[in-house]
C-alpha positions as CSV (number, residue, x, y, z in Angstrom):
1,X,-18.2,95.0,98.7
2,X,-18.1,97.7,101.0
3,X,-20.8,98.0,103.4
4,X,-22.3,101.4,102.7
5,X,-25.7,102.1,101.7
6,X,-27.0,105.3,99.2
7,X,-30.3,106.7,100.4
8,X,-31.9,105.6,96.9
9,X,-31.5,101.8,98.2
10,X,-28.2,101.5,96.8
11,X,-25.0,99.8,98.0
12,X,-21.4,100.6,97.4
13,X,-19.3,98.6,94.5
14,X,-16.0,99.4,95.9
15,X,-13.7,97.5,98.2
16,X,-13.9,97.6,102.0
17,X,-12.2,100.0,103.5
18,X,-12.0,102.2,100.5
19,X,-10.9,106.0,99.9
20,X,-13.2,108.6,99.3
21,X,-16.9,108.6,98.2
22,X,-19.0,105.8,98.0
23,X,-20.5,104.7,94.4
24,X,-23.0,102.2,93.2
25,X,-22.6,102.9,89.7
26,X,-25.9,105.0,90.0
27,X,-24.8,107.6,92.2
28,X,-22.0,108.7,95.0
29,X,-22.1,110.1,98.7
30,X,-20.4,110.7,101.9
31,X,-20.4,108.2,105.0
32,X,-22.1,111.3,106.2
33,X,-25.0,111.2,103.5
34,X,-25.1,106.9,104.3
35,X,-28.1,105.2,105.6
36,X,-28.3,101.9,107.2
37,X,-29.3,98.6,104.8
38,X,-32.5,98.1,106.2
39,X,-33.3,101.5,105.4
40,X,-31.8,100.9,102.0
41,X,-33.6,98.0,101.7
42,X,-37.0,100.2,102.6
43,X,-36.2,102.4,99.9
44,X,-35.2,99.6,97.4
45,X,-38.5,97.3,97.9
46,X,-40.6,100.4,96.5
47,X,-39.0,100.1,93.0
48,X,-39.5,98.0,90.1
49,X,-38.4,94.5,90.7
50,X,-36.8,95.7,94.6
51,X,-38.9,93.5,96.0
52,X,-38.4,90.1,93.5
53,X,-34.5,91.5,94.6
54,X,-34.4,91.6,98.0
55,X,-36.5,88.0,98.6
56,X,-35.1,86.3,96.0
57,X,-31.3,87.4,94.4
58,X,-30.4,89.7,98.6
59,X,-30.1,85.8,100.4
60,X,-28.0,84.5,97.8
61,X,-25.4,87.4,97.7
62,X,-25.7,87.3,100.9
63,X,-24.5,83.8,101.2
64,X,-22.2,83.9,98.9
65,X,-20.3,87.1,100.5
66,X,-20.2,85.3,104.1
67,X,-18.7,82.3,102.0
68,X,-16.1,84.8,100.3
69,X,-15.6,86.7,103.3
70,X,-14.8,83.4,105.4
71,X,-11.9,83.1,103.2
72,X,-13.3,79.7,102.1
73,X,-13.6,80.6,98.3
């Protein structure tokens, strides 16, 4: 997924390197308009079920996109 992060604690669906706005199926902006993940993150633990999210499902897609980045999948 692409690395961009929505100031409403999303993160972009596309494909690296993609064309044109970023989307997480929610909502689009600019690289402009992007903020970084830990700020994302900030915004995201303040919703319902951010928090469960980011301690228990974040480390697990994190793993398994350094595993699928590696080339190893």
């Amino acid at each position: 997924m692409c690395d961009s992060y929505c100031s409403h604690g999303g993160r972009c669906t596309k494909d690296p390197g993609h064309e044109g706005k970023h989307d997480s199926d929610y909502c689009t902006w600019t690289d402009a308009e992007a903020v970084t993940r830990e700020q994302a993150d900030e915004v995201l633990s303040t919703k319902a079920g951010g928090r469960d999210y980011l301690e228990t499902l974040q480390p697990i897609a994190d793993m398994i996109e350094s595993v699928w980045d590696d080339g190893d999948h």
